[in-house]
Every structure is written in C-alpha cells, then in structure tokens.
VEXDREN-2710 file (C-alpha; in Angstrom, 1 decimal):
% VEXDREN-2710
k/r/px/py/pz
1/UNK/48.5/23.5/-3.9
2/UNK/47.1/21.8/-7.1
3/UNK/49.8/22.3/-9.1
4/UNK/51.2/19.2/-10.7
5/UNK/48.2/16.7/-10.9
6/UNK/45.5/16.1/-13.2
7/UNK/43.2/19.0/-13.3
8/UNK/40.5/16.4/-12.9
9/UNK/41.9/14.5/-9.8
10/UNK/42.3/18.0/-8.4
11/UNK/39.4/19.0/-6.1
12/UNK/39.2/15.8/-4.8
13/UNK/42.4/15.5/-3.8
14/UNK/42.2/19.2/-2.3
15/UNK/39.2/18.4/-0.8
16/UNK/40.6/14.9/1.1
17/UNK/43.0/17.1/2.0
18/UNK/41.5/19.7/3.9
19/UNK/39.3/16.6/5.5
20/UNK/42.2/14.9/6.7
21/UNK/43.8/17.7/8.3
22/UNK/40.6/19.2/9.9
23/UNK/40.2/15.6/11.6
24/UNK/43.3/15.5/12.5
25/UNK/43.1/18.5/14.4
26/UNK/39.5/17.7/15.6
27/UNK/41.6/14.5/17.4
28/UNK/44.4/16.8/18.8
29/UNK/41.8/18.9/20.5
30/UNK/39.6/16.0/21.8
31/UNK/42.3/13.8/23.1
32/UNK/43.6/17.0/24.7
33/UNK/40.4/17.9/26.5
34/UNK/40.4/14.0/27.8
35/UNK/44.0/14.3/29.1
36/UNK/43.4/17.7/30.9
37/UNK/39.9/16.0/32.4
38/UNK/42.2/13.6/33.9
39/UNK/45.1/15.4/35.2
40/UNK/42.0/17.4/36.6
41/UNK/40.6/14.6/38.3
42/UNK/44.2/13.4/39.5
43/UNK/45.2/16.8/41.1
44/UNK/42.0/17.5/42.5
45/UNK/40.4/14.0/43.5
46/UNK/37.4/15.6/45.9
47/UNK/36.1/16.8/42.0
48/UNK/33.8/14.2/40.1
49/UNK/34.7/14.5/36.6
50/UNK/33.8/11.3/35.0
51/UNK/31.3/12.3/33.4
52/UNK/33.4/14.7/31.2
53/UNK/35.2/11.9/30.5
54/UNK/32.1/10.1/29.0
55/UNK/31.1/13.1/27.0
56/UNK/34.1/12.5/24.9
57/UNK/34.1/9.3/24.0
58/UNK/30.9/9.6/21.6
59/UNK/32.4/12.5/19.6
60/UNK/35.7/10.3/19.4
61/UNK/33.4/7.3/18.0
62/UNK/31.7/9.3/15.8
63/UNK/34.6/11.8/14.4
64/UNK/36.0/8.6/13.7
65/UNK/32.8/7.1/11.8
66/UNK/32.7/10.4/9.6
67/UNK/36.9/11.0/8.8
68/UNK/36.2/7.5/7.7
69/UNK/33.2/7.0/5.3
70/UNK/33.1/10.8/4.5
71/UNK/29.1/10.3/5.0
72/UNK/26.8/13.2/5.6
73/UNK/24.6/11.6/7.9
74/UNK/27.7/10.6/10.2
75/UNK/28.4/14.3/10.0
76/UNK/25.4/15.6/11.1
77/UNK/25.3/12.7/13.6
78/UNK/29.0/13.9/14.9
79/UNK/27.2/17.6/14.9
80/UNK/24.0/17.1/16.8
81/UNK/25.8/14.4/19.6
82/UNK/28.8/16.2/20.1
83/UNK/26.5/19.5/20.6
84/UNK/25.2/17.1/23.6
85/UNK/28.4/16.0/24.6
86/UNK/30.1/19.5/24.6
87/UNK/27.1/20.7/26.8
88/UNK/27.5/18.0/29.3
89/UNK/31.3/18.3/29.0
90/UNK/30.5/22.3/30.3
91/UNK/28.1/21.4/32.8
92/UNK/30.1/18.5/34.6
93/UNK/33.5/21.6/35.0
94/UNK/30.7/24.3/36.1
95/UNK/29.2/22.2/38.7
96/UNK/32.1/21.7/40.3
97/UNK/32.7/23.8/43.8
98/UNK/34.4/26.3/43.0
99/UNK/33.9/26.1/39.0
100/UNK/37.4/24.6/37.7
101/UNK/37.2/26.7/34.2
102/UNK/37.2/29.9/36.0
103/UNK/40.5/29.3/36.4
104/UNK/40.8/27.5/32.5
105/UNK/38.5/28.5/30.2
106/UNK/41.0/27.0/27.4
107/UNK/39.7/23.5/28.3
108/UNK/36.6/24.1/27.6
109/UNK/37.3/25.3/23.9
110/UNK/38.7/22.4/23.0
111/UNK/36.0/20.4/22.3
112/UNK/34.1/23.2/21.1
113/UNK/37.0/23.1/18.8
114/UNK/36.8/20.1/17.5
115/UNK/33.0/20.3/16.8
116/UNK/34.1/23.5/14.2
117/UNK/36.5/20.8/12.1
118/UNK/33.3/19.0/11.0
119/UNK/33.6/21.5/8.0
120/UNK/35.9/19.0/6.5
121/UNK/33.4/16.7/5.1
122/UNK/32.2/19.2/2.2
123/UNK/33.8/19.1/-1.2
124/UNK/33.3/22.8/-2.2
125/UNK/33.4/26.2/0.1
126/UNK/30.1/27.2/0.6
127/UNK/29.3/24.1/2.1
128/UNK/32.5/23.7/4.3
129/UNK/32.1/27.4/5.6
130/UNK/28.1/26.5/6.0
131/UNK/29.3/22.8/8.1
132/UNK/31.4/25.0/9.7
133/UNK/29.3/27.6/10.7
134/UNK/27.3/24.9/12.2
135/UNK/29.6/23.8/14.1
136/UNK/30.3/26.9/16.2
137/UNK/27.2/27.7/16.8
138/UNK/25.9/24.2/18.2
139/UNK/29.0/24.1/20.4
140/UNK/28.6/28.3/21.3
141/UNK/24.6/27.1/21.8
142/UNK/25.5/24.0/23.9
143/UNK/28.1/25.9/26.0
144/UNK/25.4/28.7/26.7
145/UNK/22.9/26.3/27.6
146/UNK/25.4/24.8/30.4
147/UNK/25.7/28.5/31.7
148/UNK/21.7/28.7/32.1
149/UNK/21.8/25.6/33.9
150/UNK/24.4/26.0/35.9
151/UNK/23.9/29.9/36.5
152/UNK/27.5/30.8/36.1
153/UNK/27.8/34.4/34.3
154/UNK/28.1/34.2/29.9
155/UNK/31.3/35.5/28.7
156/UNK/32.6/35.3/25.3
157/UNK/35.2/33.5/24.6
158/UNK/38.1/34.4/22.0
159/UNK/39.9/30.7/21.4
160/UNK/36.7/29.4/19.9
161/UNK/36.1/32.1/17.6
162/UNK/39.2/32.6/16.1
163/UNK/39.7/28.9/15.5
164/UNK/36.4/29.5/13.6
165/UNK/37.8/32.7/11.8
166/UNK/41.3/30.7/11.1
167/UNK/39.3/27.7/9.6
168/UNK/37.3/30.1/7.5
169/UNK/39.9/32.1/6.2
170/UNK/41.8/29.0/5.2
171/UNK/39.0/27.8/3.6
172/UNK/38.9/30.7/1.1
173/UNK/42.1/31.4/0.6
174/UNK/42.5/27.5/-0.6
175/UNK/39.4/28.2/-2.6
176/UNK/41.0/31.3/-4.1
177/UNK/44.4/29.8/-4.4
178/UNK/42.6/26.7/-6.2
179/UNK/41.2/29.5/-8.5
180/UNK/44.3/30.9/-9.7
181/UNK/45.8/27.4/-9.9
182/UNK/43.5/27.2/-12.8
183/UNK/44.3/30.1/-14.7
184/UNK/48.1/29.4/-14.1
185/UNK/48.0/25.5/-15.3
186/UNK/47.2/26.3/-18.9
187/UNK/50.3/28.9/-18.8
188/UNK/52.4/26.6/-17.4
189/UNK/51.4/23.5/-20.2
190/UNK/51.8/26.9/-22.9
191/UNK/56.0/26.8/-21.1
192/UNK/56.3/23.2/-21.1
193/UNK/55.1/23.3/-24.8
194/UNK/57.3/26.2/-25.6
195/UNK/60.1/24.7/-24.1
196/UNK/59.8/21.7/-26.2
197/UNK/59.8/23.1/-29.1
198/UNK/62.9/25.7/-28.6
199/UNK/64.3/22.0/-27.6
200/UNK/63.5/20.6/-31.4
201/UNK/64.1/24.0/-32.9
202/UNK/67.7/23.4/-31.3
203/UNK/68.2/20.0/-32.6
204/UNK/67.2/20.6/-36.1
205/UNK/69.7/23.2/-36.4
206/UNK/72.5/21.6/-35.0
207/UNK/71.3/19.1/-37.7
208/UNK/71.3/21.7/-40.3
209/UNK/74.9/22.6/-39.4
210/UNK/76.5/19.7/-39.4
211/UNK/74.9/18.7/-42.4
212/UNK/75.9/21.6/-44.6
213/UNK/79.1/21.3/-43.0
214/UNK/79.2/17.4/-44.9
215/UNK/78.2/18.5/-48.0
216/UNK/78.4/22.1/-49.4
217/UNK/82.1/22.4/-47.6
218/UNK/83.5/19.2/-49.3
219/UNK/81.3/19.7/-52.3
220/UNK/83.2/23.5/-52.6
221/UNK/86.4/21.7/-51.8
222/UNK/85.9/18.8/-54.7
223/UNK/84.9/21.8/-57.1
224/UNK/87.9/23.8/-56.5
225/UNK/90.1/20.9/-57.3
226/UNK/88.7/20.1/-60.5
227/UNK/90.7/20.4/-63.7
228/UNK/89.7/22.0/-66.8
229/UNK/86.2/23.5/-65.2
230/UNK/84.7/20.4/-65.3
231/UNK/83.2/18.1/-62.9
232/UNK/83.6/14.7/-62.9
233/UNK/79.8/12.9/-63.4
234/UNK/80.3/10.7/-60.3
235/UNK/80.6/13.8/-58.5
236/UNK/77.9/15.6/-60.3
237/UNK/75.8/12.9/-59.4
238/UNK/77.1/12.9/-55.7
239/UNK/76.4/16.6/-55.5
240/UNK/73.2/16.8/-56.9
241/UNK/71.9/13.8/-55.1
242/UNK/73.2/16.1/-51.9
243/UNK/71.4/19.3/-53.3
244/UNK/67.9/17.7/-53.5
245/UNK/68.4/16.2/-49.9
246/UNK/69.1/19.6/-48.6
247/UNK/65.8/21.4/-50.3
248/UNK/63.7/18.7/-49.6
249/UNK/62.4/17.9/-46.0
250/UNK/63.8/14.1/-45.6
251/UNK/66.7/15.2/-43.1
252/UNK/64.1/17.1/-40.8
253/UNK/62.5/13.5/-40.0
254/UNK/62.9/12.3/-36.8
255/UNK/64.2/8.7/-36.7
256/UNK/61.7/6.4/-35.2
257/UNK/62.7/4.3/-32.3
258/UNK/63.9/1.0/-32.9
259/UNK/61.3/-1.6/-31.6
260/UNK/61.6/-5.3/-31.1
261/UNK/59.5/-7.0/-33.9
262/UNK/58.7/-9.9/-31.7
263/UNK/57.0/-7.7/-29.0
264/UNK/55.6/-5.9/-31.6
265/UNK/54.2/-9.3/-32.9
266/UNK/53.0/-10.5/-29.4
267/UNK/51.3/-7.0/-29.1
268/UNK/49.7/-6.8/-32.0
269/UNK/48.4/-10.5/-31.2
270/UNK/47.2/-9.6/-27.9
271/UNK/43.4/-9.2/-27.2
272/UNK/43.7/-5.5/-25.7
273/UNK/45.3/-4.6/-29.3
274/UNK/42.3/-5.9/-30.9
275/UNK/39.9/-4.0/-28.4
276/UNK/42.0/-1.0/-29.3
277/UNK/41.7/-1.6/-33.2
278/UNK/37.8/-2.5/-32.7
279/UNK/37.7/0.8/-30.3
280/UNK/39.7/2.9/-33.5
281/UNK/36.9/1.5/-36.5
282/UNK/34.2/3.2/-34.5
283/UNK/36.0/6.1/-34.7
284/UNK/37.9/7.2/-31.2
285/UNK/41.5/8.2/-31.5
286/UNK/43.5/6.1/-29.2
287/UNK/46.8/7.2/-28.3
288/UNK/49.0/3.7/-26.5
289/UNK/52.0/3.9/-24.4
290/UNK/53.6/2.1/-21.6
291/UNK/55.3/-1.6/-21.7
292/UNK/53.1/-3.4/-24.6
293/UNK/55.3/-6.4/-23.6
294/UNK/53.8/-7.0/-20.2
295/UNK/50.7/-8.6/-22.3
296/UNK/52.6/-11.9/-22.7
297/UNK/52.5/-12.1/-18.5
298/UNK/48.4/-12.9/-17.9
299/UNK/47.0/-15.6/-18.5
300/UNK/44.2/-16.2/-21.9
301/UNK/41.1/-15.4/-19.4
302/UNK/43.1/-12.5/-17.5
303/UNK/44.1/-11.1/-20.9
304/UNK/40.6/-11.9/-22.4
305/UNK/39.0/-9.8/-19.2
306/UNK/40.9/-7.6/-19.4
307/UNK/40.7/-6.7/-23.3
308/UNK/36.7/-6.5/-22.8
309/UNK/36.7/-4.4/-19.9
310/UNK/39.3/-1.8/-21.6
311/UNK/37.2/-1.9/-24.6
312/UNK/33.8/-0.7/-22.3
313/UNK/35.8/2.1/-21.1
314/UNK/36.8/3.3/-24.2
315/UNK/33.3/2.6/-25.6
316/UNK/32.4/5.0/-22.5
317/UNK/34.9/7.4/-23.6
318/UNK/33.0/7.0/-27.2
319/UNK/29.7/7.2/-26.4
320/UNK/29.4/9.6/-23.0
321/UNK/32.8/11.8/-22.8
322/UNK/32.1/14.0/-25.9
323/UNK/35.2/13.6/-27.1
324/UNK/37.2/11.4/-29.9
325/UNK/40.4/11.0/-28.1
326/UNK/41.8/8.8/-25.4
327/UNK/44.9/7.5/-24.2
328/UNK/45.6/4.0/-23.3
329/UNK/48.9/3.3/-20.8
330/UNK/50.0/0.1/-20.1
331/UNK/52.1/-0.9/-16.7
332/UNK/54.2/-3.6/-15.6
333/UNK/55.4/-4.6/-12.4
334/UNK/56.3/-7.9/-10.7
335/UNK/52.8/-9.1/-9.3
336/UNK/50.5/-7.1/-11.6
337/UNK/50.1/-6.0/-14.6
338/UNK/48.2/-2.4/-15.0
339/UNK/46.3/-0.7/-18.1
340/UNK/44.6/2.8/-17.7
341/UNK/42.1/4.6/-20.0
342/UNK/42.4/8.9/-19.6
343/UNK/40.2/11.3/-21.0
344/UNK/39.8/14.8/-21.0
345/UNK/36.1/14.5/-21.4
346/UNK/32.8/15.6/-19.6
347/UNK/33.8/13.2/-16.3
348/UNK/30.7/11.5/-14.0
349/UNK/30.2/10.5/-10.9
350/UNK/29.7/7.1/-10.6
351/UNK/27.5/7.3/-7.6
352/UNK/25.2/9.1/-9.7
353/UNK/25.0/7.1/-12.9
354/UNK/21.7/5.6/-13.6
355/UNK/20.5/2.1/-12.7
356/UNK/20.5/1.1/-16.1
357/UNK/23.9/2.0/-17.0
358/UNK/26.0/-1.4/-16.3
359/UNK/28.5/-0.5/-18.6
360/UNK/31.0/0.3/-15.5
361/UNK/29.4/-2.3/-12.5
362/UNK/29.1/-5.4/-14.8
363/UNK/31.5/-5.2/-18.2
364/UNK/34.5/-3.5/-16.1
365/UNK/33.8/-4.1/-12.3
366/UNK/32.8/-7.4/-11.5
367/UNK/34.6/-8.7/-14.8
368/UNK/37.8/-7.5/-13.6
369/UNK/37.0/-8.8/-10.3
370/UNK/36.5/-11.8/-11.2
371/UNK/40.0/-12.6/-12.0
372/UNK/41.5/-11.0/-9.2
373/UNK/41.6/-7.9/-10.5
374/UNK/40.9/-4.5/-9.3
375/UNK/39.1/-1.0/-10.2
376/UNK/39.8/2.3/-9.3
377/UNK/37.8/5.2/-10.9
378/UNK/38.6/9.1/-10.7
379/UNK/36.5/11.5/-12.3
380/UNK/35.6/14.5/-12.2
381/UNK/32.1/16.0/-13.7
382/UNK/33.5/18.3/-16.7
383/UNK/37.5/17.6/-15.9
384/UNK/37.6/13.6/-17.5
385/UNK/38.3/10.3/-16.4
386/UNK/41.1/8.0/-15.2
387/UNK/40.1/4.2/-14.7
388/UNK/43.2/1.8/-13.7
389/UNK/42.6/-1.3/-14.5
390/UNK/45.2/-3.4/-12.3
391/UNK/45.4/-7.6/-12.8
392/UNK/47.3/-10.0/-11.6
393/UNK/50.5/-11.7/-13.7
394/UNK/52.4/-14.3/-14.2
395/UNK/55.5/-15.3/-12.2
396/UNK/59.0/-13.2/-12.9
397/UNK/59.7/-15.7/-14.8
398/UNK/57.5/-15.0/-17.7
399/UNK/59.8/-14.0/-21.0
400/UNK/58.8/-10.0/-20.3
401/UNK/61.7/-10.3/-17.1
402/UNK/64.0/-11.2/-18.8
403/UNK/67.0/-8.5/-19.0
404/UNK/66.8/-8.7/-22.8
405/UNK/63.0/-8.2/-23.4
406/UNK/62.4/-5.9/-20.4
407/UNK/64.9/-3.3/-22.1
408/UNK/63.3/-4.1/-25.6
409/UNK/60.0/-3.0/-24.1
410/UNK/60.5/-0.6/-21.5
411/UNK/58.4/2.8/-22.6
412/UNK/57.7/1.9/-26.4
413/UNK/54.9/3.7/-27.9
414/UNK/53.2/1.0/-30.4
415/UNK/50.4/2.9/-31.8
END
C-alpha cells in the first residue's frame, strides 16, 4: 500500500487513509439506519419513530466534526454522544407494539456500526484497535441498556461483531503489510540502483566498441599499407595520440549537458542561489534541480522572501536534521512558482516544536505569507522533511515562457 512514496510521507498518508474510509463507511451505515427509520415510519404510520430520527442527527454532526479536524476530543465526543444516541435509537424500535427489530435486528447494527469506525482517528494500531474497541463496547453497552429498559430478552448479535473483527483484522494486516513494505523498499531502491548501473555498464561498452572499432581497425589498416616497415610520423603521431586516449579514462566521461549561459547567469544572480551558496559555506551539501529559470518570474520582494525563507529551512536541515545533505527542487508553472527543501533527516512535528523555536512560524510561515505565498510541511519524526514553498509569479509573459527559454531550462541541474 506504501509502495511508491516517500518513506516519510508514508504513515500519514496510510493513516488518512484508513480515516477516510472508516468515515466513509460510518456515513453509509448512518444514512442507512435514517432511511430505513423512515420507510419504517411510512409503512407503518400508527409507529412513532421520530425520535430515532433525532438520535441520528448528533452522531452525523459530530462524525462530521471529527473526519474533519481529526481531533481527539471530537472523537471521544462522537463516542460518548453517539453511545446516547444508539441507546435512544434502540429504545425508540423496542417500544414500539409489537417491537419492529424482532423482525430486523440488521437496523439496529447499523449505527452500532458506525460508532466502531471511530477507530479511524488514530495514527498507529494499538490505538485504532483500542478506539475501536471502544466503540463496540459503548454501542454493545448502550444497546444492552435499551433491553433493561425496555425488558425485551438480550441476544447477541453477529453483524456488529464481525464488522468489529473485519475492522480489526484490516487494521493489522495494513499494519503488517506496512511492515514488510519497509523491508521491501530498500530492495527495491538496491534494483532501481542496479538497474542503472547495468544501464551505464551498457553504454560504456557500446562506447568501448565503437571506439576501438575507429581506431585500432584503421590504425591496423594504415599499418598494413605502409611501405618499407615504416610508419609515416603523421601517423605515428595520430596513433599514439589514439593509444593514450584509449588507456587513459577521458572517453569514459560523460558529456555534461548543454546549459544556456544566460539562465545560468540569471540563476547564479538570483537571491535563492546566494541562500544556497551561504547555506553550502556552513557546511550542508545541497543538491539543486528543477527549472532554475523560473527565478526571473517573481518579483525582487517575492524572490527576496522567498530566498530567506529557503535559507531557514536549510539552516533547519543544518542545525536539527543530523544530517549534511539536502536537496533543493525548483517548480514552475503558470501562476506560481514552487521551491522545496527534502531531507532524509530526524523529521518533527511541528505541533510539538517548542515556543521558542520561530525558525518555521516567523522566518518561513508568515514570511511567505506575506507575499501570497503558501506553506505546506510533511514530516515525519525519524523519516525527514519536505517543505514546499509555493509563490506567486509573474504573468506568462515573463521571458521564462517563452518557447526558446522554457526548453533551455526545463529539468537542468545547476549545482
């Protein structure tokens, strides 16, 4: 399920998406139990059932409130006022004459159902089984409670409980799944690498070849024509000139690509180059891709905002990730122009940081914010950090839209 991102954008991504399907689920079964308490009502109109229909409408509320902010105090609201609801939900169907869920006990579970997909607001699986858990008790508590009062006979009742078993045993084997994921990533980079290099193994010989097929063949050819055993000293030259191009390593270099020295210029004069080059003195290894000529599209105090708050991130990376080594990627589109600092370092959670840590609120944040711009953090404690820094350009018809200089600048690594 993991396979393919970011190991550090992983869990959460995992995790929203077990949340998101729970809820969705815990909607299907709550706007089912509302539909059958109407057809209910329709069909049988000497039955008051109003009041099941009220007994939903909380839990809809506050399902909504929690699949929303993803906050634990919505979710133990949801829990304790659904538990409530779900008991006055059994009461109003057991006091009718005769009882309607003798006849449909399926009804019933499906807002005890809902009240088990509360487990989706927990990032790990202990928690989620322990919400849960919860969950099927309070309903199977509120549920009995209704039988007390209403002094119909207790019966157990499968649908719940294998909903609860189902939602547990998916929660593990994601968990275990998740687990192996890991193992299997780090093989699968160990291919990738593998492959790349049987790729460049492949290229230098077909290099090889063809290049003792230039020489040593016409060299042999130019030696077996020669009169008198002797070489001309032209050819001698040409020959030996060849010779120490074929021991040496020269022909093994990889051309490097062909840039356009006026978007190297502009970059190179740009105030995120400078952060960068302030960023490398201290001593971090920063590693810049992307479309270097998108620079030349923000304005001086966009450009100027945006160079300071890239230069506290990789002072972050610096100081807090452990590591030496980041990567800087640069994005260009028609409205906005996008720069994003990766590590691989120890990650935080920026919930958590201290008070006195403003390097992320103040110097990136509201910096950024203040020219239109935007933030968006992911990171992972131990799996690194991505921070997109997205601001707004120019018009299109800034010089980097051009057909000429957008394919002079499209995926140049000026490093």
């Amino acid at each position: 399920m993991s396979l393919g991102l970011p190991s550090h954008l992983t869990q959460r991504t995992v995790s929203r998406s077990f949340g998101r399907a729970l809820n969705a689920v815990a909607y299907t079964c709550l706007f089912a139990a509302l539909v059958s308490t109407v057809a209910f009502q329709f069909f049988r109109p000497t039955t008051v059932l109003w009041p099941a229909i009220a007994a939903i409408a909380p839990m809809l509320v506050l399902l909504y409130l929690s699949a929303r902010t993803r906050d634990t105090l919505y979710s133990i609201a949801y829990l304790l006022v659904g538990a409530a609801c779900t008991y006055w939900f059994a009461v109003t169907y057991y006091s009718q004459d005769p009882p309607i869920l003798e006849s449909d006990v399926f009804t019933l579970a499906l807002p005890k159902i809902a009240l088990i997909m509360v487990g989706g607001s927990a990032p790990h699986i202990l928690p989620r089984l322990a919400w849960c858990t919860a969950g099927y008790l309070a309903a199977e508590l509120a549920v009995g409670a209704a039988f007390v009062v209403t002094g119909q006979r207790w019966e157990f009742e499968v649908t719940t409980f294998l909903a609860y078993a189902v939602t547990s045993l998916i929660f593990i084997v994601g968990s275990l799944s998740r687990r192996s994921s890991r193992r299997t990533q780090p093989m699968l980079h160990r291919a990738a690498r593998d492959e790349q290099l049987g790729a460049m193994r492949h290229r230098l010989e077909v290099k090889a070849a063809s290049l003792l097929h230039d020489t040593v063949l016409s060299h042999l050819a130019a030696i077996a024509g020669s009169v008198d055993d002797t070489l001309d000293p032209l050819l001698r030259t040409q020959v030996e000139r060849d010779l120490g191009i074929l021991i040496g390593e020269e022909w093994l270099t990889e051309p490097e690509p062909e840039t356009d020295p006026g978007m190297r210029q502009r970059w190179e004069q740009s105030p995120l180059f400078l952060a960068i080059a302030e960023s490398r003195a201290l001593g971090l290894e920063v590693a810049c891709t992307g479309d270097f000529e998108a620079m030349s599209r923000l304005d001086a105090q966009v450009s100027v905002s945006l160079a300071l708050a890239a230069k506290q991130c990789l002072y972050n990376v610096l100081r807090h990730s452990g590591l030496t080594r980041a990567e800087v990627a640069v994005f260009n589109s028609e409205s906005e122009v996008s720069v994003m600092v990766i590590d691989a370092g120890r990650g935080f959670s920026e919930a958590e940081t201290a008070p006195d840590r403003l390097g992320i609120r103040q110097s990136v944040r509201q910096r950024i914010e203040e020219v239109g711009g935007v933030v968006q953090i992911w990171s992972t404690p131990g799996r690194g950090t991505s921070i997109m820094i997205r601001v707004p350009a120019l018009s299109s018809s800034s010089p980097s839209s051009s057909p000429s200089s957008s394919e002079g600048s499209s995926e140049v690594d000026v490093s």
